[in-house]
LUMMITI-590371 format. One record per residue (C-alpha): residue number from 1; y, z, x. Coordinates in steps of 0.02 Angstrom, whole numbers. Layout:
BEGIN
PT   seq       py       pz       px
PT   NUM        Y        Z        X
...
//
This chain:
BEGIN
PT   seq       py       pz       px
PT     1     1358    -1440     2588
PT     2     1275    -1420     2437
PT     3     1365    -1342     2263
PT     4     1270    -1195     2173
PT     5     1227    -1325     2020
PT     6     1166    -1433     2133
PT     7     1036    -1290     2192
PT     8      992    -1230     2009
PT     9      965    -1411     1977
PT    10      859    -1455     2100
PT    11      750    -1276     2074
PT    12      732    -1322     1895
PT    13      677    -1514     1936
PT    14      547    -1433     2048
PT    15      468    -1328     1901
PT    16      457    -1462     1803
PT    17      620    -1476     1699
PT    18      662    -1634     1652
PT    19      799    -1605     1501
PT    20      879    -1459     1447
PT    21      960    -1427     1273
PT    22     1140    -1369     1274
PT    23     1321    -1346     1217
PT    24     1473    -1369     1308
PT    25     1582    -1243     1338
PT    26     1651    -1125     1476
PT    27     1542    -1148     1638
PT    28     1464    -1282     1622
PT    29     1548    -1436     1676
PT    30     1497    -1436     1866
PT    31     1320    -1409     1803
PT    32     1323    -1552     1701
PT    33     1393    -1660     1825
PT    34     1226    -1600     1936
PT    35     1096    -1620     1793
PT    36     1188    -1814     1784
PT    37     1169    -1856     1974
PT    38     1003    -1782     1976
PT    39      947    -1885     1809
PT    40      914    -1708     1720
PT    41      927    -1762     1535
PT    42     1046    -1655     1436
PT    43     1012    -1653     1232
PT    44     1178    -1557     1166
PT    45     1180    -1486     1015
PT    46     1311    -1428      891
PT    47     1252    -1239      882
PT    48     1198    -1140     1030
PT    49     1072    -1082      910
PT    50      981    -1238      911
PT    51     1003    -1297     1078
PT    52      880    -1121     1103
PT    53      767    -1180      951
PT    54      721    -1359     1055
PT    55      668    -1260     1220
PT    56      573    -1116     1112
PT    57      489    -1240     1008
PT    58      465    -1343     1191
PT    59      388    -1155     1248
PT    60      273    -1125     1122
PT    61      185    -1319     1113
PT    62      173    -1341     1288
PT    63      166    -1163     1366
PT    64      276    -1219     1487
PT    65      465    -1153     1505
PT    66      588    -1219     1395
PT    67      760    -1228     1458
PT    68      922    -1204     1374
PT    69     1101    -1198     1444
PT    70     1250    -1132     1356
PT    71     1432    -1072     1377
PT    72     1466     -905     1376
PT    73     1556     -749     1270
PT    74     1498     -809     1081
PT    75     1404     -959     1144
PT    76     1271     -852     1212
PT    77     1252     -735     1067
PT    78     1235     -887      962
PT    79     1087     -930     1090
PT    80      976     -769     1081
PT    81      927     -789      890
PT    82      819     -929      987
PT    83      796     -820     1140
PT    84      726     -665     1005
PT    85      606     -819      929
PT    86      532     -837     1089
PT    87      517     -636     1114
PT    88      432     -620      956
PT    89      295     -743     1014
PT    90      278     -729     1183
PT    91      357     -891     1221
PT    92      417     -945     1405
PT    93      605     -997     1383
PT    94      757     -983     1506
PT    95      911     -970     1436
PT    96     1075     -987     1580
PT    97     1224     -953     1509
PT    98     1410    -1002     1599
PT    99     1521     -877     1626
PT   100     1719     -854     1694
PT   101     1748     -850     1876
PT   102     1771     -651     1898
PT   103     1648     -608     1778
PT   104     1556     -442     1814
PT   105     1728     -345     1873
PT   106     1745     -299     1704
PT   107     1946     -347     1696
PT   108     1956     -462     1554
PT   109     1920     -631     1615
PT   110     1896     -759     1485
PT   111     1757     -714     1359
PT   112     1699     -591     1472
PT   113     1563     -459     1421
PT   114     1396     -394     1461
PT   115     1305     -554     1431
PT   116     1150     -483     1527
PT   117     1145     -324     1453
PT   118     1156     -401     1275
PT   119      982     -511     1346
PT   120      904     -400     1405
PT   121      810     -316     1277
PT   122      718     -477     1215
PT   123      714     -549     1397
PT   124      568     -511     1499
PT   125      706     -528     1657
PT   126      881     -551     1651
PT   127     1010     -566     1788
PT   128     1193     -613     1842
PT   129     1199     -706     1987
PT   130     1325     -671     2105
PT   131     1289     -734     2255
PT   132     1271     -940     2294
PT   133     1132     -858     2429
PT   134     1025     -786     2302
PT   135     1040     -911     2164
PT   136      875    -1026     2237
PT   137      764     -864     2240
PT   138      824     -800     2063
PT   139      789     -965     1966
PT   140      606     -953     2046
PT   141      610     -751     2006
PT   142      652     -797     1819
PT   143      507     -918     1825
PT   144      377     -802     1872
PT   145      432     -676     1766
PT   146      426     -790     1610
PT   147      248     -880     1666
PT   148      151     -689     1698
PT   149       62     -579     1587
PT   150      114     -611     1426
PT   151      242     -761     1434
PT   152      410     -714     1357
PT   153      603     -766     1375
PT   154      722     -747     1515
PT   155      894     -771     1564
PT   156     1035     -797     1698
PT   157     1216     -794     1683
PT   158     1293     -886     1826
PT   159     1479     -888     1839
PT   160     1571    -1031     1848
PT   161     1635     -971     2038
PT   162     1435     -982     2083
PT   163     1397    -1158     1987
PT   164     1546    -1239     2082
PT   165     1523    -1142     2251
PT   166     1472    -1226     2393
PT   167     1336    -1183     2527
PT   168     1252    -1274     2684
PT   169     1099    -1346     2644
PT   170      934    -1243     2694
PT   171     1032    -1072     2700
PT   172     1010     -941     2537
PT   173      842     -846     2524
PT   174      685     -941     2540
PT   175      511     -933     2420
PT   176      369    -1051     2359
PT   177      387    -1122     2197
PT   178      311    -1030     2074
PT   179      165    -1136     1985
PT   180      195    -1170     1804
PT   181       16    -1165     1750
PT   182      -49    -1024     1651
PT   183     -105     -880     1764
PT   184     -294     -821     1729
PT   185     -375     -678     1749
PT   186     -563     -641     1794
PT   187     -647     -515     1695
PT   188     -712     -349     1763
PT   189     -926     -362     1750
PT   190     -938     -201     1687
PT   191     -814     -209     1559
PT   192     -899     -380     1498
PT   193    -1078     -269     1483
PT   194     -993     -121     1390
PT   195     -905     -244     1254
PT   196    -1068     -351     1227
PT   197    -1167     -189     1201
PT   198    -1032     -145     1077
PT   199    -1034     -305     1004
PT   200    -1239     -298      987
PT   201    -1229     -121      888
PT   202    -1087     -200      765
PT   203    -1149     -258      582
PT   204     -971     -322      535
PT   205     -895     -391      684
PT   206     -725     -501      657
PT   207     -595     -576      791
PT   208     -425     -579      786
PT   209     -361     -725      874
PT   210     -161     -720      924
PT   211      -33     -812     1013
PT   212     -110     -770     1187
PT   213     -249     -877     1150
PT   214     -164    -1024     1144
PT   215      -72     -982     1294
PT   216     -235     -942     1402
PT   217     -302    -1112     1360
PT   218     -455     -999     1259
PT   219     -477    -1131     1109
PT   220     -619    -1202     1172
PT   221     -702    -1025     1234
PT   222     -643     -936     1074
PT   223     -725    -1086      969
PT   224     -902    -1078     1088
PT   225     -894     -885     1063
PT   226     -880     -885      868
PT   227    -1015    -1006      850
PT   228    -1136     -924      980
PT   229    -1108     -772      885
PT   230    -1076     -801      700
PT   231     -922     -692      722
PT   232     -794     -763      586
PT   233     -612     -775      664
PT   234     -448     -735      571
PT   235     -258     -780      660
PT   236     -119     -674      604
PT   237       14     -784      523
PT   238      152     -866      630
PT   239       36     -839      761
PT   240        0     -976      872
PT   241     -166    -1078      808
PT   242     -326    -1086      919
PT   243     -447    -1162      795
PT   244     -393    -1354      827
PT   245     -555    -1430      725
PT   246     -609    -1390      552
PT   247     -740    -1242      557
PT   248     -836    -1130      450
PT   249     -820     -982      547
PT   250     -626     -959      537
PT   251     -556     -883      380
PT   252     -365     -917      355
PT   253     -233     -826      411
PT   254     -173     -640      385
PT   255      -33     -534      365
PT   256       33     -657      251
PT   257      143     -623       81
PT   258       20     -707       -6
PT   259     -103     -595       33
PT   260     -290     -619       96
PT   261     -464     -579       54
PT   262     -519     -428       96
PT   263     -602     -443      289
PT   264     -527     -308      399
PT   265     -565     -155      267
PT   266     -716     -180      274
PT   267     -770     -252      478
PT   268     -826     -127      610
PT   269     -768     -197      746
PT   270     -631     -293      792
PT   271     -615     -391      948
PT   272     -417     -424      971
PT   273     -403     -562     1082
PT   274     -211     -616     1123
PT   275     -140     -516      984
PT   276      -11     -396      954
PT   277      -47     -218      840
PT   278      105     -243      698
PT   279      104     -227      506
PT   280       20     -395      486
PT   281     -153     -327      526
PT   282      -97     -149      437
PT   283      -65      -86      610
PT   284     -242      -64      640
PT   285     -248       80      533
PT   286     -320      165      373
PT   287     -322      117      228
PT   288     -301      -70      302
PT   289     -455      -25      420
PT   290     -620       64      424
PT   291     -612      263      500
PT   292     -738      221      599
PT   293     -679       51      650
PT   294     -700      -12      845
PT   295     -581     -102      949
PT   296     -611     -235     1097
PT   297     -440     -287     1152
PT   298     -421     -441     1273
PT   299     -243     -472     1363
PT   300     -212     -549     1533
PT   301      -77     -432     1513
PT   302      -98     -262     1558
PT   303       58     -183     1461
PT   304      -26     -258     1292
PT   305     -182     -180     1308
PT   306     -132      -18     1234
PT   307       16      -79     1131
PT   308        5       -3      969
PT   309     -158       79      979
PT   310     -278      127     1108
PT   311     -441       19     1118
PT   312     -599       75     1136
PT   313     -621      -72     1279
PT   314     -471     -126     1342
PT   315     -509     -301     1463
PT   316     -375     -348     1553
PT   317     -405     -552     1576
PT   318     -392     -716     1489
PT   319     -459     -716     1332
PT   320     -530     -886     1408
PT   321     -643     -802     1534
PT   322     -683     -667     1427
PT   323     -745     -755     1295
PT   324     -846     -873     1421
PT   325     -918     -714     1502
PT   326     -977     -611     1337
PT   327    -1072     -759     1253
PT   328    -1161     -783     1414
PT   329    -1178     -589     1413
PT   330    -1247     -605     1242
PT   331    -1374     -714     1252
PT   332    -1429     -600     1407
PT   333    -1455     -468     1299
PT   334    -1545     -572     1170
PT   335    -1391     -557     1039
PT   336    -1436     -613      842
PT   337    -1288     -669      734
PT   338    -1259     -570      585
PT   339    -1250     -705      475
PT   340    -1259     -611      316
PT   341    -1085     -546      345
PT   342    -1019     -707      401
PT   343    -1077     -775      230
PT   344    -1010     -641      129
PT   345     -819     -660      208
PT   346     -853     -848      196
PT   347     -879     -824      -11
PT   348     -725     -681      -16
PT   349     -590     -827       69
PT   350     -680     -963      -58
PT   351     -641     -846     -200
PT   352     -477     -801     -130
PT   353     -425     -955     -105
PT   354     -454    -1014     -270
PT   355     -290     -940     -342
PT   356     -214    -1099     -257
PT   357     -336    -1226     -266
PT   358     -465    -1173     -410
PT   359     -373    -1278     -550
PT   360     -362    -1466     -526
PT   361     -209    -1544     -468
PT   362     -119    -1638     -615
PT   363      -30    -1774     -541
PT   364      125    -1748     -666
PT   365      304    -1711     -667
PT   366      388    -1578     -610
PT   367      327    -1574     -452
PT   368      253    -1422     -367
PT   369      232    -1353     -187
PT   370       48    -1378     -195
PT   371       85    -1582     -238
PT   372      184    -1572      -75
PT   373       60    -1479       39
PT   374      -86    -1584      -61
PT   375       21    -1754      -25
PT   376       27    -1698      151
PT   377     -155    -1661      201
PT   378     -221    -1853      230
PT   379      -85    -1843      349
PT   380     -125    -1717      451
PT   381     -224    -1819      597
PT   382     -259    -1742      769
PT   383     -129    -1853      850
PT   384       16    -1782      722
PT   385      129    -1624      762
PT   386      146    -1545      623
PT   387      307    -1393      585
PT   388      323    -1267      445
PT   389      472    -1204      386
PT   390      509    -1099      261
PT   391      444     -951      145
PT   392      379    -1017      -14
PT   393      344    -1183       42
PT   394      262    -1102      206
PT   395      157     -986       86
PT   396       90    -1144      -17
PT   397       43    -1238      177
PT   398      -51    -1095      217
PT   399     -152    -1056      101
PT   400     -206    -1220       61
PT   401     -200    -1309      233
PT   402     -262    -1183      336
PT   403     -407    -1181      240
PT   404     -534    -1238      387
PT   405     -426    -1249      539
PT   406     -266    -1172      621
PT   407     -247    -1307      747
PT   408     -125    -1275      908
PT   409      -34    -1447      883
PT   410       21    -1353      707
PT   411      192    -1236      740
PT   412      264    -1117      627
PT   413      424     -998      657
PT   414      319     -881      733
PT   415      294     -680      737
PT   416      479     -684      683
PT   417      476     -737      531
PT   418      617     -841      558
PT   419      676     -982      459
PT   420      786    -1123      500
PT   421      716    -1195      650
PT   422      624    -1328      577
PT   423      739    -1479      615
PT   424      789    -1397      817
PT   425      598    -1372      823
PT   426      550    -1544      768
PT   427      657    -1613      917
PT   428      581    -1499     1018
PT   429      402    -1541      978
PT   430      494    -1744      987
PT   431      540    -1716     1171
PT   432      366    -1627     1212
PT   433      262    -1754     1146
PT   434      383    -1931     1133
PT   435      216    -2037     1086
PT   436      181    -1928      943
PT   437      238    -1932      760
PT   438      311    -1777      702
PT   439      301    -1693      517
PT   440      417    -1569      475
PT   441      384    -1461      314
PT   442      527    -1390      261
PT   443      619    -1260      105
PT   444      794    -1314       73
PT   445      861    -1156      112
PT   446      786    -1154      274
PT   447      831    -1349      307
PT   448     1031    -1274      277
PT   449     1035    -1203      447
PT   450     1048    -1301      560
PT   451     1055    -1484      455
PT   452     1188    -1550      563
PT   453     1079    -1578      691
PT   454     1012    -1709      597
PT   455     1166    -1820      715
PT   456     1097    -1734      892
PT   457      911    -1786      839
PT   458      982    -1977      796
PT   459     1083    -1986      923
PT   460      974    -1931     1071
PT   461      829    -2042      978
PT   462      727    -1901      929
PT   463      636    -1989      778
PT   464      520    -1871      647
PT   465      505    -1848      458
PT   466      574    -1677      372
PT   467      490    -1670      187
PT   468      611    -1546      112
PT   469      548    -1455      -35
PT   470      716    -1427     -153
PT   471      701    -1296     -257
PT   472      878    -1233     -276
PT   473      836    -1085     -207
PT   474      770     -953      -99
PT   475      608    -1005     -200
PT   476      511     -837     -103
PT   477      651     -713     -116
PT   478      666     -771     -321
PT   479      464     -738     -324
PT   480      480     -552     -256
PT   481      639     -530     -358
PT   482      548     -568     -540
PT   483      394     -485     -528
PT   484      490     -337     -491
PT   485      629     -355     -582
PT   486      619     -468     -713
PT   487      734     -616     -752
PT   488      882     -519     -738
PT   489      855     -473     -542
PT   490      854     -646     -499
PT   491     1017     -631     -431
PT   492     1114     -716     -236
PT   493      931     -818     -206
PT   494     1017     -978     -308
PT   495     1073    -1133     -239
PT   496     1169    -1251     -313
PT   497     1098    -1441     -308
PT   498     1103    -1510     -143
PT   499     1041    -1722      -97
PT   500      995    -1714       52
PT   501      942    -1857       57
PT   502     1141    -1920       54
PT   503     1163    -1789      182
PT   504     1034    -1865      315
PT   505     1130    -2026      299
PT   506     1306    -1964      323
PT   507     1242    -1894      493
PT   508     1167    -2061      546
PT   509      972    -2015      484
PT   510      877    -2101      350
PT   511      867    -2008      181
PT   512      769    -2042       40
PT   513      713    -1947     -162
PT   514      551    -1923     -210
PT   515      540    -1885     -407
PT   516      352    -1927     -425
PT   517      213    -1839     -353
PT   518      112    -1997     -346
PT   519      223    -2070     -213
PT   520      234    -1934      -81
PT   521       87    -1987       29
PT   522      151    -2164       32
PT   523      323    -2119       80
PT   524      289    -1978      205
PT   525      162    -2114      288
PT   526      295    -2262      298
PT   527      409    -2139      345
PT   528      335    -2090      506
PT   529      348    -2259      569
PT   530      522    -2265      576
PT   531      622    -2230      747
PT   532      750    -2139      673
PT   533      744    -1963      588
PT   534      694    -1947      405
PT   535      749    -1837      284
PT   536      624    -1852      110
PT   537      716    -1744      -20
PT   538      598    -1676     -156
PT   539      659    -1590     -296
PT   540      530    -1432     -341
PT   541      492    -1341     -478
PT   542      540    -1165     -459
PT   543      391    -1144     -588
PT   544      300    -1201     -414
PT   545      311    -1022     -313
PT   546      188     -922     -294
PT   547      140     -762     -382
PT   548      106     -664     -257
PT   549       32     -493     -334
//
């Protein structure tokens, strides 16, 4: 006889789960006991909202599912503001949440209430189980669901009368495993010969790359494309990053507070690959874009083609095999790069970009976001992970590190706009890559949220190095606040002084001050050999934000 969390275990071993981040609470006590026997490694957490942080974070570096476990009533509200993260993005997650034995009857059981229907709306599938038969087939169901067409979150509540159930071995309903590889899609011919006929009469072509790229596997086609082509490539910010080498052709990100130069105004055609229609590319519509403008949208997913707007092409396939297809297309048809316009964006991003880095870098007290983002850059090697998180602070790394590349192995809140994940997501990013060091750029108010997890990431050995820039404040909110308001509107976006370096230690990490700009590379670099988490508190300038208008 075989217990239902013996059954969920075993499914999830067979797609590939090896640890799952949770809290304890009602539900789950048989299911650890399976995830134990069945050396499942459990990496528990002090806030269901972080225990869903590590397997989005997991999600969206990997595109595989992450997998988080919690109790249920509050627990598994706490969870969602994970669960939404990985909505936002398009992120493969499964969250299964415990539940009272009785649940679903609707009389009152312990923390009883419509866990599924509270899911649902940022799930791409969510279910109770209540049947021991079905519980096999609906783990693999939740799978496939999370895996097709544009990845996304799902969930399962499973009562504790179904995790502690028992059941012969073999019986239940029976399916193949559902293969945890990205699912590609070919390309209709025709639909490849219309778009590179489009893309031959265009004088101001420009692709949008999004989050689907990344999950298609489409760097590499995406890169081969641009080059063929001489078509310059933007990423919406928070977006998922496809340009993993330094390259001419891609100009920065968009959508962002900071602004950007002035590309989709004035290009003809866009060709939205793996990207949703929202307000950080104007929504695709005047004044942000031309009357006139063209659309080529590429999604393996069908139900994103029209989202938003309607295309003029819609091709429903990987933007790997798409891209592969229309520069072989191209050159069919004898294609010649505009180059002209890919030099003229080239000089607007330059000029641009020159608010940040235009003046030299005095390396002088008090320091500044751009000293940290600056100190950082010799850092940022290949074999580094590197998270962002946090609005000023997240501004300053994008404007001045993505300045030539958006790499995948780079991870940012995503389409959310979150913040507070950063120290969750760094253990995430720990346990998808354990031979990896892992950089962690972080605002103090978003390093707040969840800090005590600074003891889960020591405990469970989960060693990286958070740079937290200390400002005292919301240092983006107190931007938007004085330029419209003056001094006086500076008002609830003040902190009082934190050390977090002190804090670190008290929760079994390594903490240490940096007062001089000169010394950040150096410290951040011996830092990152250490096998313990650690915290590098920098007090900031507020002087250092941005001006963003």
């Amino acid at each position: 006889m075989l217990k239902g969390a013996d059954i969920l275990v075993s499914e999830l071993k067979d797609q590939g789960v090896s640890w799952i981040s949770t809290l304890c609470g009602n539900g789950l006590n048989q299911f650890y006991i399976s995830c134990s026997r069945a050396g499942v490694r459990l990496i528990d957490t002090h806030n269901e909202q972080a225990a869903a942080y590590i397997a989005d974070a997991y999600a969206r570096l990997t595109g595989r599912v992450g997998v988080c476990a919690v109790s249920s009533g509050i627990a598994h509200s706490n969870a969602l503001t994970g669960v939404a993260n990985a909505y936002f993005d398009g992120a493969p997650l499964l969250l299964i949440t415990g539940a009272s034995v009785g649940y679903g009857a609707g009389r009152g059981v312990f923390q009883e209430f419509d866990q599924v229907a509270l899911a649902a709306p940022i799930c791409k599938y969510a279910k109770a189980v209540t049947r021991i038969s079905d519980l096999a087939y609906l783990v693999r169901e939740a799978f496939a669901y999370a895996l097709s067409g544009r990845p996304g979150p799902v969930h399962l509540t499973i009562p504790i009368d179904i995790m502690e159930g028992e059941i012969e071995e073999g019986s239940g309903r029976r399916g193949r495993k559902h293969s945890t590889d990205s699912i590609r899609g070919w390309p209709d011919h025709n639909l490849i010969v219309e778009a590179a006929k489009m893309i031959m009469e265009a004088e101001r072509p420009l692709i949008i790359a999004g989050s689907g790229v990344f999950y298609d596997g489409g760097q590499e086609s995406l890169m081969r494309f641009s080059e063929e082509t001489s078509i310059p490539i933007v990423i919406p910010i928070w977006d998922r990053g496809s340009v993993d080498q330094p390259h001419p052709n891609f100009l920065g990100v968009i959508g962002a507070a900071s602004g950007e130069a002035r590309t989709l105004e004035d290009a003809d055609l866009i060709i939205l690959a793996g990207a949703r229609v929202d307000y950080r590319v104007g929504f695709l519509e005047p004044p942000k874009v031309r009357e006139d403008l063209k659309i080529i949208r590429i999604s393996r997913d069908i139900c994103e083609l029209r989202q938003g707007i309607e295309p003029n092409i819609a091709i429903p396939a990987s933007s790997a095999s798409v891209f592969k297809y229309l520069t072989e297309e191209l050159k069919r048809l004898g294609w010649k790069p505009k180059k002209e316009w890919l030099d003229e964006v080239k000089e607007r991003w330059r000029i641009f970009r020159s608010r940040w880095t235009g003046k030299p870098l005095q390396m002088n007290k008090p320091i500044s976001g751009r000293h940290i983002v600056e100190a950082i850059r010799p850092l940022l090697k290949e074999d580094l992970i590197f998270l962002i998180d946090g609005g000023n602070i997240g501004q300053w790394a994008h404007m001045i590190l993505a300045d030539s590349h958006y790499p995948s192995y780079w991870l940012t809140c995503g389409a959310s706009a979150v913040v507070g994940w950063g120290i969750p997501g760094a253990m995430g990013a720990k346990l998808a890559y354990p031979d990896r060091p892992v950089l962690l750029l972080s605002g103090d108010g978003a390093f707040s949220f969840t800090i005590t997890e600074l003891e889960s990431a020591a405990r469970h050995r989960l060693p990286f190095v958070a740079v937290v820039a200390n400002d005292s404040a919301w240092g983006l909110v107190v931007s938007e606040q004085r330029r419209r308001f003056g001094e006086e509107g500076v008002i609830s976006s003040r902190f009082g002084d934190i050390r977090f370096d002190m804090i670190a230690k008290g929760l079994g990490a390594e903490g240490l001050r940096v007062e001089d700009p000169k010394d950040l590379t150096s410290t951040i670099q011996t830092a990152l050999s250490e096998d313990t988490p650690v915290v590098i508190d920098v007090p900031t300038s507020l002087k250092g934000t941005i001006d963003y208008k």
